[in-house]
N, C-alpha and C positions, 0 to 999 in steps of 0.2 A: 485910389484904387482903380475908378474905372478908366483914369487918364495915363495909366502904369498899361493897364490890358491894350488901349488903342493905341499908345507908341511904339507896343512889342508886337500888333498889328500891322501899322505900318511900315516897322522894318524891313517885314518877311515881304513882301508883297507878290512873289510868285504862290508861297506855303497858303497863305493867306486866301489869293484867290482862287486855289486848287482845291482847300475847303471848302469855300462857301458853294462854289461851282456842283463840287460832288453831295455835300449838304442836300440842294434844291433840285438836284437831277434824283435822288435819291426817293426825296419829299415827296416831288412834283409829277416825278413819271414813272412807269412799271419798266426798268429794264429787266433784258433776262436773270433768270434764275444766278446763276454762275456769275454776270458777269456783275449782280450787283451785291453778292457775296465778297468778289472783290472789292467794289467800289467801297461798302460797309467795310471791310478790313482796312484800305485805305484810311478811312475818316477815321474810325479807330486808335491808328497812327498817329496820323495828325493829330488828334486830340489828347492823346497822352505826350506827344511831343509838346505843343503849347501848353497844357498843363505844367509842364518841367519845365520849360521857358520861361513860366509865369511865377510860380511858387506862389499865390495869392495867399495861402495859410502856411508861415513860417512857425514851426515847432519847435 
């Protein structure tokens, strides 16, 4: 499972490190109001997209 997550990791490798990037800017600093509305929207994104990339729980 966790070696299925890190090779669809590093396929993406721009998607990938646009997350982590917006992740830790997100975490780690107070951007504006707005603009981290966006950023949040972004990672959002991103994360329902690797979600559907991944399907870790097939039903």
């Amino acid at each position: 499972m966790f070696k299925n997550v890190i090779n669809s990791l590093i396929d993406q490798p721009i998607l990938t490190s646009l997350f982590v990037t917006d992740f830790l800017v997100l975490l780690f600093h107070r951007p504006p109001f707005f603009f981290s509305l966006l950023m949040f929207g972004a990672l959002l994104g991103m994360t329902m997209y690797f979600g559907q990339k991944l399907s870790l729980f097939k039903i």
